[in-house]
C-alpha positions as CSV (number, residue, x, y, z in Angstrom):
1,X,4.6,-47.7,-14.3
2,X,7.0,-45.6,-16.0
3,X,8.0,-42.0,-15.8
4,X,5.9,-41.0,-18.7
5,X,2.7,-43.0,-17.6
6,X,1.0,-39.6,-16.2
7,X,2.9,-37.2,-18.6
8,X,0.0,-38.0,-21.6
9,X,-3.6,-37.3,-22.2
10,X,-6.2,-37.9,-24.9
11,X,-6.7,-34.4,-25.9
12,X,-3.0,-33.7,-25.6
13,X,-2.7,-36.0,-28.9
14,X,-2.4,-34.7,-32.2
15,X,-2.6,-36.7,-35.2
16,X,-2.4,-35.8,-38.6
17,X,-1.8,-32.0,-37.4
18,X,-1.5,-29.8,-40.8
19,X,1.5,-27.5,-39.3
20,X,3.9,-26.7,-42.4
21,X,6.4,-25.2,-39.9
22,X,8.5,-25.3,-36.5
23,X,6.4,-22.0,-35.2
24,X,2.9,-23.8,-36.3
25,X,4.0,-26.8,-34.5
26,X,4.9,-25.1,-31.7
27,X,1.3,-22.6,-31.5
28,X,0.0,-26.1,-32.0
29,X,1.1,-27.5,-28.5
30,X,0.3,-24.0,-27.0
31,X,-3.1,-24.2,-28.0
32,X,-2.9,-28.1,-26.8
33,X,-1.6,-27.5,-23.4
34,X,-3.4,-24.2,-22.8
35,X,-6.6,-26.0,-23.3
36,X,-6.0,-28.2,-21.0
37,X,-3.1,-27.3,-18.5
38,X,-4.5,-23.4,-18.1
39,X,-1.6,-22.2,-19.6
40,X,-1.2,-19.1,-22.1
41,X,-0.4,-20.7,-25.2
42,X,1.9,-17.9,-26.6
43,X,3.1,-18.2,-23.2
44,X,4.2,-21.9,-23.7
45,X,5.3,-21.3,-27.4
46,X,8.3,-18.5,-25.9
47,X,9.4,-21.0,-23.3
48,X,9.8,-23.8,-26.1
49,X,11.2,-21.1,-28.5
50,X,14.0,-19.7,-25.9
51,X,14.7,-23.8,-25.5
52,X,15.2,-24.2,-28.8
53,X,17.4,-20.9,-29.3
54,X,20.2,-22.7,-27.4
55,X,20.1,-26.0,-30.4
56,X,17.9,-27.9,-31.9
57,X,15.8,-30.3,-30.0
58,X,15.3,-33.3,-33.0
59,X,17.1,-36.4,-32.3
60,X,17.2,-37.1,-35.8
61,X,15.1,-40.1,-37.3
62,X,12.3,-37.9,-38.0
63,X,11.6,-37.0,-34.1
64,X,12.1,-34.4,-32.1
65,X,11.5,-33.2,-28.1
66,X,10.8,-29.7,-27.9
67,X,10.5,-28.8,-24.0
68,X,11.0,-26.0,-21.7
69,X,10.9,-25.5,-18.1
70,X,7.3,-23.3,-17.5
71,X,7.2,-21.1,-14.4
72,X,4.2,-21.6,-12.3
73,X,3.9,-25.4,-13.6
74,X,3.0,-27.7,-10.5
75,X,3.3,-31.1,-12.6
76,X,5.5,-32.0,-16.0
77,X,3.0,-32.2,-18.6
78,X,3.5,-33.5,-22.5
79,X,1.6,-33.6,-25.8
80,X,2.0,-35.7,-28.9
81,X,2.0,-34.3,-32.6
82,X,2.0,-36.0,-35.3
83,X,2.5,-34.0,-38.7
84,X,1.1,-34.5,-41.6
85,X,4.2,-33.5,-43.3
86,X,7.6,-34.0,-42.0
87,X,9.1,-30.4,-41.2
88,X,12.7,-28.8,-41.5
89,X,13.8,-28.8,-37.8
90,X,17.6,-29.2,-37.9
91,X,18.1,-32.5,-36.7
92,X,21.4,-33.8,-37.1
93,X,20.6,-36.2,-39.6
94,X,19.4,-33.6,-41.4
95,X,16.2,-35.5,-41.8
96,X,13.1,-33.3,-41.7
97,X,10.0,-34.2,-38.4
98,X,7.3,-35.6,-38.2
99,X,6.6,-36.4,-34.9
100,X,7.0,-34.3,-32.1
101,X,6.9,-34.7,-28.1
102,X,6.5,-31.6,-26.4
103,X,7.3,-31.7,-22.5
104,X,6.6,-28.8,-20.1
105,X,8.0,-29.1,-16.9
106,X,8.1,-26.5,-13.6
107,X,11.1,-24.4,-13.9
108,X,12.7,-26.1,-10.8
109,X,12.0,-29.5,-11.7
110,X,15.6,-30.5,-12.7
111,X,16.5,-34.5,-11.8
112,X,12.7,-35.0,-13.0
113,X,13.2,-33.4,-16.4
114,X,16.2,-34.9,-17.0
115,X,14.8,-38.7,-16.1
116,X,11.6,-37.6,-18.3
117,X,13.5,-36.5,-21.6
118,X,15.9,-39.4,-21.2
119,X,12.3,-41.8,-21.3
120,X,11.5,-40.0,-24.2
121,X,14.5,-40.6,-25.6
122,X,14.6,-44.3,-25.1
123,X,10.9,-44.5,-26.0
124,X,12.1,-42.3,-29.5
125,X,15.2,-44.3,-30.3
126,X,12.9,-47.5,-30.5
127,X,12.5,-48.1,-34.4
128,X,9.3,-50.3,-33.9
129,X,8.1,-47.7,-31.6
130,X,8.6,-44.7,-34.0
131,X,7.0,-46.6,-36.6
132,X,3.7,-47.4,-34.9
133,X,3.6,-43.6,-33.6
134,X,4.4,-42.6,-37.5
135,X,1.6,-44.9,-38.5
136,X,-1.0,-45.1,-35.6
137,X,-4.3,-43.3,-36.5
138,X,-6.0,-43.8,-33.3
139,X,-5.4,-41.0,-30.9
140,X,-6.3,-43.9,-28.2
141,X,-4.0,-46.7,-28.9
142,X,-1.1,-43.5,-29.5
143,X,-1.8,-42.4,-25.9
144,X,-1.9,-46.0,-24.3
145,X,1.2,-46.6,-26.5
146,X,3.1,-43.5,-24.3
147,X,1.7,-44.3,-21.6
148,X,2.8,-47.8,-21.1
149,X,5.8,-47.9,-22.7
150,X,8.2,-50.0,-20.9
151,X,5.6,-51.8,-19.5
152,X,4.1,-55.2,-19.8
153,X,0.8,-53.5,-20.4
């Protein structure tokens, strides 16, 4: 088990999402996590907004982690989206996104968040991992792949 292995769902994936900008992805994941999580999606886009007001959360190599501590929240929660076309998110590679992570967590959960987005990280910074998730149709085998990354599963 790993510290993303409850984080994911199958209707918190989105492949092949048509979003041709940084606010579109994010009213994406709100619409994601508010179906799901009972949270108010423009709710969940201002907490990743006011995240992303203090520097840009790409990593570069076409990724990014967009996150934000959510008031209320009783468990970290995360979605998957994959664009259909890589957007300008000013990574500092400079290289535009395609895939995004999105990670709410409760506003107090600090140790937690960090060891989440520094998974995430790890899990992103794997070229053979990044590839599968830019190429992976299968909103299953995407899900299974977060899920169980570091694992022998």
């Amino acid at each position: 088990m790993n510290a993303l292995t409850d984080l994911f769902t199958l209707d918190r994936i989105a492949l092949d999402n048509p979003s041709k900008s940084r606010a579109e992805a994010f009213a994406a994941a709100g619409a994601l996590f508010a179906k799901e999580v009972s949270l108010d999606a423009d709710s969940v886009v201002g907490f990743l907004n006011a995240r992303e007001d203090l520097g840009s959360t790409a990593l570069g190599a076409g990724v990014a982690i967009p996150h934000g501590r959510v008031k209320g929240l009783k468990q970290p929660v995360a979605a998957f989206i994959k664009l259909q076309e890589a957007i300008e998110f000013a990574a500092p590679d400079g290289e535009a996104v395609s895939i995004l992570i999105f990670l709410l967590v409760p506003e107090k959960a600090t140790q937690q968040h960090l060891e989440i987005l520094s998974s995430i990280a790890q899990l992103l910074s794997d070229s053979d991992v990044r590839k599968t998730l830019a190429t992976e149709n299968s909103p299953e085998k995407v899900c299974h792949l977060l899920q169980h990354w570091g694992t022998n599963s």
